[in-house]
Residue frames relative to the residue before (quaternion, step in Angstrom):
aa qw qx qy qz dx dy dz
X 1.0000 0.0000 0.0000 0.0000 0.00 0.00 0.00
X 0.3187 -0.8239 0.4008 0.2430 3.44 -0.99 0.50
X 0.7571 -0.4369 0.3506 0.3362 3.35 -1.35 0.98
X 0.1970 -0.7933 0.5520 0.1649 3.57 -1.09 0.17
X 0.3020 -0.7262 0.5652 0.2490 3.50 -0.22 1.42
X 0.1341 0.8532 -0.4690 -0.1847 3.74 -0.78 0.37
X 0.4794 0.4121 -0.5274 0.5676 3.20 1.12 1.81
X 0.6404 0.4257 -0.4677 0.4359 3.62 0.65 0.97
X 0.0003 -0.7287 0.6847 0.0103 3.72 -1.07 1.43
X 0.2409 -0.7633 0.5976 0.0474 3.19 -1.57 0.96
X 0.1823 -0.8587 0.4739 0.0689 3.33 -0.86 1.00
X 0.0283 -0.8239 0.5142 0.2365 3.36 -0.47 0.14
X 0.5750 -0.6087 0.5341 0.1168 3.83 -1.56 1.11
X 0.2265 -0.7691 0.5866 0.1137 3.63 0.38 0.12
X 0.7284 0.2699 0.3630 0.5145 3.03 0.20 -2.45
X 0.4011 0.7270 -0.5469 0.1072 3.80 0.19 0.39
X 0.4030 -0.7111 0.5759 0.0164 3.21 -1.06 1.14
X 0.2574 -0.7622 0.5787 0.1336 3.53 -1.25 0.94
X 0.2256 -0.9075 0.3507 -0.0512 3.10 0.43 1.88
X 0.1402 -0.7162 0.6830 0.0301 4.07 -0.73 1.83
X 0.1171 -0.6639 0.7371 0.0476 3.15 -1.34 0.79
X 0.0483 0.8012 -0.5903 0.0849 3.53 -1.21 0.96
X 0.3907 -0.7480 0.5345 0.0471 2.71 -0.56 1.97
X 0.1644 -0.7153 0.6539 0.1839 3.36 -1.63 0.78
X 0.3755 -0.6691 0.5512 0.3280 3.30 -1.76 -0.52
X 0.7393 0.0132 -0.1756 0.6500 3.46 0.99 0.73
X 0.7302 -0.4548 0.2408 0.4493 3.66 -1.55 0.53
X 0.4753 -0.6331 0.5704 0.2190 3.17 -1.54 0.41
X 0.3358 -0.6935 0.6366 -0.0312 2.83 -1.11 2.08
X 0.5179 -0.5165 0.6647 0.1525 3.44 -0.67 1.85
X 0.9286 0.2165 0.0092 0.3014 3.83 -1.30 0.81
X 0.5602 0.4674 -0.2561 0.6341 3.49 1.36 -0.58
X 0.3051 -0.5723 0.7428 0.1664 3.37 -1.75 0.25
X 0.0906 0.8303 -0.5481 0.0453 3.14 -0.95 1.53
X 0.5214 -0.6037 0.4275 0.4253 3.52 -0.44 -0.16
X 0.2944 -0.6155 0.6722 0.2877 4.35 -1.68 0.16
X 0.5114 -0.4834 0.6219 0.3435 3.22 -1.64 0.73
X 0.8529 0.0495 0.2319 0.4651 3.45 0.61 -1.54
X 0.3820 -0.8474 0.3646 -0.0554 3.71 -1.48 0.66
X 0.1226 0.9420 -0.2896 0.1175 3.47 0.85 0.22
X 0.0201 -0.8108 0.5836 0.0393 3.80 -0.25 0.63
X 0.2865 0.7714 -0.5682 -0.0012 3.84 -1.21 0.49
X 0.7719 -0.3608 0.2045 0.4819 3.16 -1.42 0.67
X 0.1481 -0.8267 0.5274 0.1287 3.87 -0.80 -0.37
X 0.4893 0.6820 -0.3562 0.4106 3.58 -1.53 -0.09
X 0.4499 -0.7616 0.3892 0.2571 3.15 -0.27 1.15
X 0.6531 0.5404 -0.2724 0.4552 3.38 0.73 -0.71
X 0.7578 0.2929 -0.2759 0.5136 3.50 0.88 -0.73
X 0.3858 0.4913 -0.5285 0.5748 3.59 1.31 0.51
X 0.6935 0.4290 -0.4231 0.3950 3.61 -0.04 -0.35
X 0.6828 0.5014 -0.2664 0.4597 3.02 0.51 -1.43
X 0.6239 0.4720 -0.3997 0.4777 4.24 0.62 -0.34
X 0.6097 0.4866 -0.4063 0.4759 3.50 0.73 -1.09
X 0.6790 0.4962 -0.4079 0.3556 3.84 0.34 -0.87
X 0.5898 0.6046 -0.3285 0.4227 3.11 0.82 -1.73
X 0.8450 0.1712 -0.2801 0.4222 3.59 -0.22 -1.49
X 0.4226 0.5150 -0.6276 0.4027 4.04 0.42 0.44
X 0.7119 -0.5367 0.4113 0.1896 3.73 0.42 -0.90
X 0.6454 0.4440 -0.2778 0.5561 3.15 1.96 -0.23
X 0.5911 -0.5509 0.3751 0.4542 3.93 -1.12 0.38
X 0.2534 -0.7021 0.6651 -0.0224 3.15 -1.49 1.18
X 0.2369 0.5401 -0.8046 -0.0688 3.96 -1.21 -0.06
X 0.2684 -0.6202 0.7371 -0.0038 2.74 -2.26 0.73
X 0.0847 -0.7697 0.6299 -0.0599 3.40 0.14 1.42
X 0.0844 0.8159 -0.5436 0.1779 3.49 -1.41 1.57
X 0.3734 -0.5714 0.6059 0.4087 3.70 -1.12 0.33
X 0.2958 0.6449 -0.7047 0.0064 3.45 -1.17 0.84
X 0.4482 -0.6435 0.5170 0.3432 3.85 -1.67 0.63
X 0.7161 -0.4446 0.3219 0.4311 3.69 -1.09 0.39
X 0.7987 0.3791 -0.0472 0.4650 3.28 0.66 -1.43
X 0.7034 0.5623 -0.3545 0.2517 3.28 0.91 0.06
X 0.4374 -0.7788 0.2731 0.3571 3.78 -0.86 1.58
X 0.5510 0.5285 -0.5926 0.2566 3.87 0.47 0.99
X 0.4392 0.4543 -0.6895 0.3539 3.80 1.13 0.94
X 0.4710 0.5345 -0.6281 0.3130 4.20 0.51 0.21
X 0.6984 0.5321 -0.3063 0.3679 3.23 0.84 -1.28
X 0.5738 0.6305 -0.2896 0.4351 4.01 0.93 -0.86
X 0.6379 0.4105 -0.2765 0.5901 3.68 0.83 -2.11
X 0.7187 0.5327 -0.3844 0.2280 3.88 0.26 -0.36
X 0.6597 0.4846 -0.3056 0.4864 3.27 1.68 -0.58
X 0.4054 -0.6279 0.5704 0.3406 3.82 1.04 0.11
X 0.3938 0.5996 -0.6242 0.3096 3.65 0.38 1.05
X 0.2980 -0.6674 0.6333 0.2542 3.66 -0.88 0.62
X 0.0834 0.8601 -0.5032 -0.0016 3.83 -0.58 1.21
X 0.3374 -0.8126 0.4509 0.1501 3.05 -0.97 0.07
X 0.0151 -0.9598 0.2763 0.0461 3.54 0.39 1.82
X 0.1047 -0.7859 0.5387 0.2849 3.58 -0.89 0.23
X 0.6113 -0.6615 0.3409 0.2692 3.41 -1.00 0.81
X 0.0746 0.8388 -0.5392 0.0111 3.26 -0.80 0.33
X 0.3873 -0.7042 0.4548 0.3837 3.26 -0.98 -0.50
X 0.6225 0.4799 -0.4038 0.4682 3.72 -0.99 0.47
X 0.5768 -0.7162 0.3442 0.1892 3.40 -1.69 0.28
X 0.3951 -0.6826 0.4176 0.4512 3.38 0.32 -0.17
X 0.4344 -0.6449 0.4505 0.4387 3.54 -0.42 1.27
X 0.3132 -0.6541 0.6382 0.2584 3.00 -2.24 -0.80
X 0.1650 -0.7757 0.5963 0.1244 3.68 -0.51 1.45
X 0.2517 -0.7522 0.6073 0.0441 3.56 -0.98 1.20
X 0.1483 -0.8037 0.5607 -0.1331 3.58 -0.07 1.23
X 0.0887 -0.7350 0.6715 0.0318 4.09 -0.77 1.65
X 0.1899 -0.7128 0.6751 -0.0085 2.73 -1.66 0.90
X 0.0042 0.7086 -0.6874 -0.1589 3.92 -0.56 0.99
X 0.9294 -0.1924 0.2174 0.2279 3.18 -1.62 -0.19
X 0.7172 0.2596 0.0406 0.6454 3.32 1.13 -1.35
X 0.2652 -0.9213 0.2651 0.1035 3.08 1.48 1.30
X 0.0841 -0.5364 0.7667 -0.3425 3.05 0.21 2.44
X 0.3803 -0.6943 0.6057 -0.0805 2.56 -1.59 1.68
X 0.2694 0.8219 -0.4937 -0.0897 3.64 -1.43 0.50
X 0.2129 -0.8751 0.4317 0.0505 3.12 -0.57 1.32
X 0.0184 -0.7833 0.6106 0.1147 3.23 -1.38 0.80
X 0.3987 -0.7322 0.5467 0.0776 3.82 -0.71 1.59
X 0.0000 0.5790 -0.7942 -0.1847 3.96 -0.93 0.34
X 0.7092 -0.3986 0.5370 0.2231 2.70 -2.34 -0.19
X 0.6374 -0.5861 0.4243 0.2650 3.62 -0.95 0.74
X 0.5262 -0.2784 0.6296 0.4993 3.42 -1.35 -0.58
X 0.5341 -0.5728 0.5959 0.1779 3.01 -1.85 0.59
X 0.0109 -0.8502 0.4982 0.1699 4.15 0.11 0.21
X 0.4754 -0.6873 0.4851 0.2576 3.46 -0.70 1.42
X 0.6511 -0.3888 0.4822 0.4385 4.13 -1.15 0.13
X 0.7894 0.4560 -0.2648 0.3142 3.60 0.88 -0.67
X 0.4253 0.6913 -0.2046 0.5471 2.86 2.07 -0.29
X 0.6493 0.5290 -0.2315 0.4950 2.89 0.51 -1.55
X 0.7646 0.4137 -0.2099 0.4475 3.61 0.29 -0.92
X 0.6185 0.5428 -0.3767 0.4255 3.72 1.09 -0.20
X 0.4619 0.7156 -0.3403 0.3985 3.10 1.71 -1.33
X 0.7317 0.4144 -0.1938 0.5052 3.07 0.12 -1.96
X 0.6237 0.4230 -0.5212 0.4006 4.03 -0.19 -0.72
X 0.7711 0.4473 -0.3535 0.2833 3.61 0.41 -1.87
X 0.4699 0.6358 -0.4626 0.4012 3.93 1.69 -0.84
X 0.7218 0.5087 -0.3521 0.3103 3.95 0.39 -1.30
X 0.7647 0.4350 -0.3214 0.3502 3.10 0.80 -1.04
X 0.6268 0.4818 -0.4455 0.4201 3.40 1.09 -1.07
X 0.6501 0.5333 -0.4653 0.2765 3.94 0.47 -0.65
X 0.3341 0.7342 -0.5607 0.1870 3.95 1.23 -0.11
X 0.8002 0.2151 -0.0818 0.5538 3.89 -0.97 0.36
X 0.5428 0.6296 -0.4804 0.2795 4.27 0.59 0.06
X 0.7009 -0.5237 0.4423 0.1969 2.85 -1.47 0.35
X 0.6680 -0.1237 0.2302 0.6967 2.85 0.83 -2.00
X 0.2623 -0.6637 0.6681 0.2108 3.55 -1.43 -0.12
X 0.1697 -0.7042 0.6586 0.2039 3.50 -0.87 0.38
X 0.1145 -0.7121 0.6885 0.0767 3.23 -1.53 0.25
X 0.1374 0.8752 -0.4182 0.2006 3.69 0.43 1.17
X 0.8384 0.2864 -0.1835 0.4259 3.39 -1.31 0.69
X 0.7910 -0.4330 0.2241 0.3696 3.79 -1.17 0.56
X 0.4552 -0.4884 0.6874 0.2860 3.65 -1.37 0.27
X 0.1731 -0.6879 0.6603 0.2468 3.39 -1.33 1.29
X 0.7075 -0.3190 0.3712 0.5099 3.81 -1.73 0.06
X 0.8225 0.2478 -0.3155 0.4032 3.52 -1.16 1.02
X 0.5004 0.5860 -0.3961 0.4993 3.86 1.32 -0.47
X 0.3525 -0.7401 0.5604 0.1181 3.90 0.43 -0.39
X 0.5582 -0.5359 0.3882 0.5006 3.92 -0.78 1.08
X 0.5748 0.5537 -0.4719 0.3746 4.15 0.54 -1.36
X 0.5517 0.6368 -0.5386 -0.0042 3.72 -0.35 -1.21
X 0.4471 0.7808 -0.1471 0.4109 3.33 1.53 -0.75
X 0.6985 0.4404 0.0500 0.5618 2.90 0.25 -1.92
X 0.6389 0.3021 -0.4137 0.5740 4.33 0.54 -1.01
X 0.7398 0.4362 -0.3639 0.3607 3.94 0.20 -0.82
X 0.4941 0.4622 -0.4431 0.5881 4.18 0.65 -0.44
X 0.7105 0.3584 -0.3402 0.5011 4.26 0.34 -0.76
X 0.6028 0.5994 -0.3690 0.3758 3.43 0.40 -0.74
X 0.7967 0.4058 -0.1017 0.4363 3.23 0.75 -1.34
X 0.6321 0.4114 -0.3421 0.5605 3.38 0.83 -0.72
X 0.6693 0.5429 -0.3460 0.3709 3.59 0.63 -0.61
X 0.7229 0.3096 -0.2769 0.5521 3.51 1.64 -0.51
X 0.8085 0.2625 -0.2064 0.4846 3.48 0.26 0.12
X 0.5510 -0.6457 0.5196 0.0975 3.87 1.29 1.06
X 0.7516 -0.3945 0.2809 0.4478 3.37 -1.74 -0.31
X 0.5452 0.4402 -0.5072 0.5018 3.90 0.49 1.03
X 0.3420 0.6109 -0.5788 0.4182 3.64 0.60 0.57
X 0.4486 -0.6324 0.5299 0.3435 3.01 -1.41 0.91
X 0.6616 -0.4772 0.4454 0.3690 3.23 -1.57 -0.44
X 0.5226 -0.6782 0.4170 0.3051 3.77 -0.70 0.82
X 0.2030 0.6746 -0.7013 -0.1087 4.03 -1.00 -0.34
X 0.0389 -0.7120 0.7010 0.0090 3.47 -0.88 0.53
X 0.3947 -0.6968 0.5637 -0.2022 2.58 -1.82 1.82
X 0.6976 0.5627 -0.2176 0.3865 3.67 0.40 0.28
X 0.4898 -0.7169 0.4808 0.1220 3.68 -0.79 0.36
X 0.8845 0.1583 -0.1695 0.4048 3.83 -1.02 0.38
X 0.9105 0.0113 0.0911 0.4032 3.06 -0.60 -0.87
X 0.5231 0.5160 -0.2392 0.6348 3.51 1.58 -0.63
X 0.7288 0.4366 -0.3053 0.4302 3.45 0.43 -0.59
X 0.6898 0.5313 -0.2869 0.3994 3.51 0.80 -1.07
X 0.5827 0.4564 -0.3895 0.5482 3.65 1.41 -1.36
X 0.6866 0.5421 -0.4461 0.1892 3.56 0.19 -0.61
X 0.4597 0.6168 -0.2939 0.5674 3.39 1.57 -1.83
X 0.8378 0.4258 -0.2482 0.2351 3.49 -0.30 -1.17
X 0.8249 0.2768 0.0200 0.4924 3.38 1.73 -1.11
X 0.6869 0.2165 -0.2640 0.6416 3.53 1.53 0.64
X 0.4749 -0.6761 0.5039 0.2518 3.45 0.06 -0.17
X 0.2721 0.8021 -0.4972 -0.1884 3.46 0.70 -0.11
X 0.7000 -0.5533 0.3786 0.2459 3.37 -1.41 -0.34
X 0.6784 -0.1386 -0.0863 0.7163 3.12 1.89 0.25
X 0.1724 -0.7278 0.6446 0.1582 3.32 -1.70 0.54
X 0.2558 -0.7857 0.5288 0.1939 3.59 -0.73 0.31
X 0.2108 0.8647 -0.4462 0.0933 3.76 0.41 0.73
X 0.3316 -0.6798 0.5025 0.4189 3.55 -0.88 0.62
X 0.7162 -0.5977 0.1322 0.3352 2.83 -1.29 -0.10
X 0.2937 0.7077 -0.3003 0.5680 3.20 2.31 -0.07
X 0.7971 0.2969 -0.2945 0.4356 3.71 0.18 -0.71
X 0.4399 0.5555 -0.4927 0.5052 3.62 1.12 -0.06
X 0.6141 0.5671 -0.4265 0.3456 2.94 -0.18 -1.37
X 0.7276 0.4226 -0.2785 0.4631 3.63 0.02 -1.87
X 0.7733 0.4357 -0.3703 0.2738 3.60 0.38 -0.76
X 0.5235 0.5440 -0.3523 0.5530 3.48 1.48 -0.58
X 0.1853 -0.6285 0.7157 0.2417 3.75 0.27 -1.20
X 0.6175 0.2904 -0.6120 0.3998 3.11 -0.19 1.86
X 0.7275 -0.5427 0.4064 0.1053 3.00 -1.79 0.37
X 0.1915 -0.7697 0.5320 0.2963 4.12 0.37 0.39
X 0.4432 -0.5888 0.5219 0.4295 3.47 -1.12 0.48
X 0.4103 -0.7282 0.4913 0.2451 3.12 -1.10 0.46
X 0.5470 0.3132 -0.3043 0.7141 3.97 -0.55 1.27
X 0.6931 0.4555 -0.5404 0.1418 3.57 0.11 -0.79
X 0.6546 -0.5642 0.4115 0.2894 3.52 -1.14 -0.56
X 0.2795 -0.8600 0.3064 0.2974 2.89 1.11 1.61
X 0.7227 0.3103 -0.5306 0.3161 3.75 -0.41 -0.52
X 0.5529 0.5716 -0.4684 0.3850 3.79 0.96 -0.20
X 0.6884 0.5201 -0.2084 0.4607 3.52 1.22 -1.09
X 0.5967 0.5800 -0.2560 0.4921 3.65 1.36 -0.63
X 0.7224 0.5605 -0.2771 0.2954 3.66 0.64 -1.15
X 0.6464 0.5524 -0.2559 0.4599 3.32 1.18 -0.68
X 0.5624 0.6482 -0.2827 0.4284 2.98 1.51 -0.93
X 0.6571 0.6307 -0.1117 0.3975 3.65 0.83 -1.34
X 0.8061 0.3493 -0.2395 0.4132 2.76 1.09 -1.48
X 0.3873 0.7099 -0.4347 0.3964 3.39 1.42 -0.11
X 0.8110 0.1981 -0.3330 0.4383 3.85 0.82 -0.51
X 0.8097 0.4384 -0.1414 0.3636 3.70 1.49 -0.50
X 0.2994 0.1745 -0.8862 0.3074 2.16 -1.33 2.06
X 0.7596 0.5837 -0.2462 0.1472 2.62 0.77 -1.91
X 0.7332 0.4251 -0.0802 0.5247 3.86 0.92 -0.85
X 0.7286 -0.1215 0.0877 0.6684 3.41 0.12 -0.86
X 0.5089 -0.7737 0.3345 0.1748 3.23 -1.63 0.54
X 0.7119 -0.0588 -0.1463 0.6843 3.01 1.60 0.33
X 0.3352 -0.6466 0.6640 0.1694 3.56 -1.64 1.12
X 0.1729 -0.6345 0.7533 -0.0066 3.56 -1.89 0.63
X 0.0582 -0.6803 0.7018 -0.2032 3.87 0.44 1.71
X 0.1265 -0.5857 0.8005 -0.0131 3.41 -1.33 1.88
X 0.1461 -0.6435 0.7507 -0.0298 3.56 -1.03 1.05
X 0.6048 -0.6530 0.4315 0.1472 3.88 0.15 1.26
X 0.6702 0.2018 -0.1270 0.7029 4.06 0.19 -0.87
X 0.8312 0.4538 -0.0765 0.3119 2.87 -0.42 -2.01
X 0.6038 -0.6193 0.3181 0.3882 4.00 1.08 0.86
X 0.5132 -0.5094 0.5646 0.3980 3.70 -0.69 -1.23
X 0.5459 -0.5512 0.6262 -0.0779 3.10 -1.69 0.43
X 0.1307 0.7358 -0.6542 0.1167 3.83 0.43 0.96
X 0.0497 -0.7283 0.6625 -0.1679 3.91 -1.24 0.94
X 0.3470 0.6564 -0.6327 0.2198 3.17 -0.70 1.88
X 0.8026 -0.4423 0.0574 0.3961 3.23 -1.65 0.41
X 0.5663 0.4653 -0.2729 0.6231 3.82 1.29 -0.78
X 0.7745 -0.4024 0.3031 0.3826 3.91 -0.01 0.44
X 0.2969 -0.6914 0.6574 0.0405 3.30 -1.80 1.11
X 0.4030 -0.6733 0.6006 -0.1530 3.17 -1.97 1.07
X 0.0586 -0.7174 0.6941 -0.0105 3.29 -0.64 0.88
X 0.1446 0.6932 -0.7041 -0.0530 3.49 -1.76 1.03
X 0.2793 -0.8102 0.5038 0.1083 3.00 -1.56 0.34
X 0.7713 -0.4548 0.1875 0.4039 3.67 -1.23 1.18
X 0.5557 -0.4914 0.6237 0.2465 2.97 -1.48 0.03
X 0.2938 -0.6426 0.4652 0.5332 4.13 -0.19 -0.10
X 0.1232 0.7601 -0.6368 -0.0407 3.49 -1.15 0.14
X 0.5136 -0.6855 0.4540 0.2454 3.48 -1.15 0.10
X 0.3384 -0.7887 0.4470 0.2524 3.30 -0.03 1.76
X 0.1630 -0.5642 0.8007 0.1181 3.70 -1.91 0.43
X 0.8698 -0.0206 0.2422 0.4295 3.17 -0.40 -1.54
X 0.3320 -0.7392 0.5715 0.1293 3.53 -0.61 1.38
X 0.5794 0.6225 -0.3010 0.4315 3.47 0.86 -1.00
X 0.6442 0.5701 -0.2350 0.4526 3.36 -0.62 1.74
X 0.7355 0.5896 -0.0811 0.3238 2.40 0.37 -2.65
X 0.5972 0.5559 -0.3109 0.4875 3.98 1.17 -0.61
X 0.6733 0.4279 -0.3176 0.5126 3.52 0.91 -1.22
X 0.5464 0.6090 -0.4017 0.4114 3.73 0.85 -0.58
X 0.6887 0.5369 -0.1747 0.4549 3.40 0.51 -1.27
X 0.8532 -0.1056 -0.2881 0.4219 3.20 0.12 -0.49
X 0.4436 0.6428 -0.5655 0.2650 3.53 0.50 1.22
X 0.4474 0.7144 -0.2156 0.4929 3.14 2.47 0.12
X 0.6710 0.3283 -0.1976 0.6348 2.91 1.51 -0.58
X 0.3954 0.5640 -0.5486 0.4739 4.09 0.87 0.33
X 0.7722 0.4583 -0.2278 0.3765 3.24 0.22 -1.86
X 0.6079 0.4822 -0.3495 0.5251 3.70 0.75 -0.97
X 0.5927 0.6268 -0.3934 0.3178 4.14 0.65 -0.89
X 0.6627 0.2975 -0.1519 0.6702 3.40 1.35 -1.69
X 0.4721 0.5951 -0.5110 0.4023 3.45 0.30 0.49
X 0.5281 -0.7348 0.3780 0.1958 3.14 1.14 -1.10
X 0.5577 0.6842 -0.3204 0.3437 2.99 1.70 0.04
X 0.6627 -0.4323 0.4416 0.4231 3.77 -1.20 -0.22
X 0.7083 -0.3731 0.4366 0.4104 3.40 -1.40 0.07
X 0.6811 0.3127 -0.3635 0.5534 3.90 0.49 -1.09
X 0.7829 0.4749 -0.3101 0.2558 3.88 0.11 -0.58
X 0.3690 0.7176 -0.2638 0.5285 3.22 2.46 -0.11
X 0.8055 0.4497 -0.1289 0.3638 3.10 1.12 -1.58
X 0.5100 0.7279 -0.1559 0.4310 2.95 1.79 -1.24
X 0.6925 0.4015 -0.2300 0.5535 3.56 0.90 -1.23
X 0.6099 0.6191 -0.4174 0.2656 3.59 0.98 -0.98
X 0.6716 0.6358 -0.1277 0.3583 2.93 1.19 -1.86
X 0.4760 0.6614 -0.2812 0.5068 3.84 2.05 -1.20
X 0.8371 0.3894 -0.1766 0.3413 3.17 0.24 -1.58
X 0.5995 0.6204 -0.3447 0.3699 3.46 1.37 -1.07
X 0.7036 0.3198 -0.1752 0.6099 3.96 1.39 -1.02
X 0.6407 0.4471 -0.5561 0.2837 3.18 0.59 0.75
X 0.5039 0.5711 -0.3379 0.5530 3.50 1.95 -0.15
X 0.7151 0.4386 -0.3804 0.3892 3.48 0.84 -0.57
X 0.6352 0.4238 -0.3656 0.5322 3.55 1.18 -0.10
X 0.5363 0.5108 -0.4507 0.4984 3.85 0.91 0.30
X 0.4974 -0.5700 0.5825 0.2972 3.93 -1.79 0.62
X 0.9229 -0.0040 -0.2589 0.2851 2.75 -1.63 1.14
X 0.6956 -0.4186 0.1523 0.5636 3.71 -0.09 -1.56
X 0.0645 -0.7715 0.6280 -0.0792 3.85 1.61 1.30
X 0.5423 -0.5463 0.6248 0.1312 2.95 -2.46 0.54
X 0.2240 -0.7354 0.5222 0.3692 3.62 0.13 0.48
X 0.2648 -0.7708 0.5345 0.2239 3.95 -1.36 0.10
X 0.4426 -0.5587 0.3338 0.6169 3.75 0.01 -0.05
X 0.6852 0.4104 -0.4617 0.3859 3.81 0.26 0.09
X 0.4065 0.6525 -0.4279 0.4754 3.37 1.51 0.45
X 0.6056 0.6815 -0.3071 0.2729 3.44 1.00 -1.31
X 0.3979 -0.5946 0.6244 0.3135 4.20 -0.45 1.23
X 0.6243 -0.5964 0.5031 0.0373 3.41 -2.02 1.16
X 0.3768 0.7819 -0.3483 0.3540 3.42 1.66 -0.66
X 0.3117 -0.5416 0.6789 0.3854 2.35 -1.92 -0.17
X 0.4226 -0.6117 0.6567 0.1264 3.03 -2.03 0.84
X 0.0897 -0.7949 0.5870 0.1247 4.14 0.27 1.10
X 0.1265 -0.6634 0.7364 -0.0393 3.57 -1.21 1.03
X 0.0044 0.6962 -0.7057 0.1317 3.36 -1.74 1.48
X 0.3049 -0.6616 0.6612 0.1794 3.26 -1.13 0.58
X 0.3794 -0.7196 0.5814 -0.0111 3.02 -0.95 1.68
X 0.4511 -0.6264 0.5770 0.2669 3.73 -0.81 1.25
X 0.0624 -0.5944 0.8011 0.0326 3.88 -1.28 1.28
């Protein structure tokens, strides 16, 4: 049987995106021609956001991905000092273009992926088993490109547990709609990370509106945990995150800081709470770090790695929410 490494997390990119961020100096006028203060390009993709936040804390990281030979996001990748792991393909990796004005309102525009052929699709999933031998955790983060199908998820959590039994890492899943639901519904994983918008959709209900989200979240959660997945990580943007598991859930909240860029700020969070897992901490000290890392990306430009000398001085308040 094999050893568990339990300072090594692997992510996988589905869908990675060569992410511009462009900073303004005043709001964006819909229709006008304006000028940027400033410009920035970086690797993207939730997974390889995760996989940077580990890396530059200090713990082992692969980033497993569809990338073509020739295409110019491996400049962008070799630049983030991620150690990845690539499978060829064909097509480019789109490009999400993400505004920023001052008072860091946020806009984002997503393209579509590469298309991935069935044969792809199947390398993906081979190159995911092998790299997870000895991990901690795997991630599974961030959209389904055109040809991967809602399942891709769901074949790779089976794939893996099916090859490596009770030495499989643990699962977190990252993602929204349909990908998310087949997943909840068909693997159990070991953690989701939803705001608090994408719950919602996945439960099929409605937040009050005004309410106090972590009051309005918790029910929500518990509706899938124990029973579905085994623990939920609800970022709630201002208002911190939401951590929900079978022995009892917590709500903290930010530090103050001075927003830049929101964009990220999820992958931050709950690689804050990866690193803090093999770290060894408790549920409040999981959350605690999440909540560190999530405002320190949101006070960084564009779609930066936060570092621990990045981390805001606050306090992070943790509470244990009555279930």
């Amino acid at each position: 049987m094999t050893s568990v490494n339990h300072g090594r997390i692997v992510t996988l990119t589905a869908n990675p995106s060569l992410d511009r961020t462009i900073t303004l100096d005043a709001a964006l006028q819909p229709g006008e021609v304006q000028s940027a203060a400033s410009a920035r390009e970086d690797a993207g993709g939730k997974g390889i956001n995760v996989a940077r936040v580990v890396a530059a804390a200090g713990v082992e990281a692969l980033a497993v991905l569809p990338l073509a030979e020739e295409d110019p996001f491996a400049s962008a990748l070799r630049a983030s000092h991620v150690p990845a792991r690539i499978v060829p393909v064909e097509g480019h990796v789109r490009a999400n273009v993400t505004i920023t004005d001052p008072d860091g309102v946020t806009t984002k525009l997503n393209l579509p992926g590469a298309t991935l052929s069935p044969t792809d699709v199947d390398a993906l999933i081979a190159a995911v088993v092998q790299a997870s031998e000895g991990a901690s955790w795997l991630v599974l983060a961030g959209s389904l490109p055109p040809g991967a199908g809602d399942l891709l998820y769901v074949e790779i959590t089976r794939a893996v547990r099916g090859r490596w039994g009770a030495d499989a890492p643990r699962i977190a899943i990252d993602t929204s709609g349909a990908a998310l639901r087949a997943v909840v519904e068909g693997s159990s994983p070991d953690l989701i990370k939803p705001n608090d918008e994408e719950l919602a959709e996945l439960v099929g209900v409605d937040l009050e509106p005004g309410a106090d989200l972590a009051t309005a979240v918790l029910p929500v959660a518990r509706a899938l945990v124990p029973a579905k997945v085994a623990a939920a990580l609800v970022t709630l943007g201002a208002d911190g995150a939401v951590l929900v598991g079978a022995d009892g859930a917590w709500q903290a909240t930010p530090p103050r800081i001075r927003v830049v860029s929101t964009v990220g700020a999820g992958d931050s969070s709950l690689a804050g709470y990866l690193l803090a897992d093999v770290a060894g901490e408790d549920p409040p000290g999981r959350l605690r770090r999440s909540v560190r890392y999530g405002a320190a990306a949101a006070s960084l430009p564009g779609t930066q790695a936060p570092t621990p000398d990045d981390l805001p001085a606050g306090e992070v308040v943790v509470r244990q929410l009555a279930t």
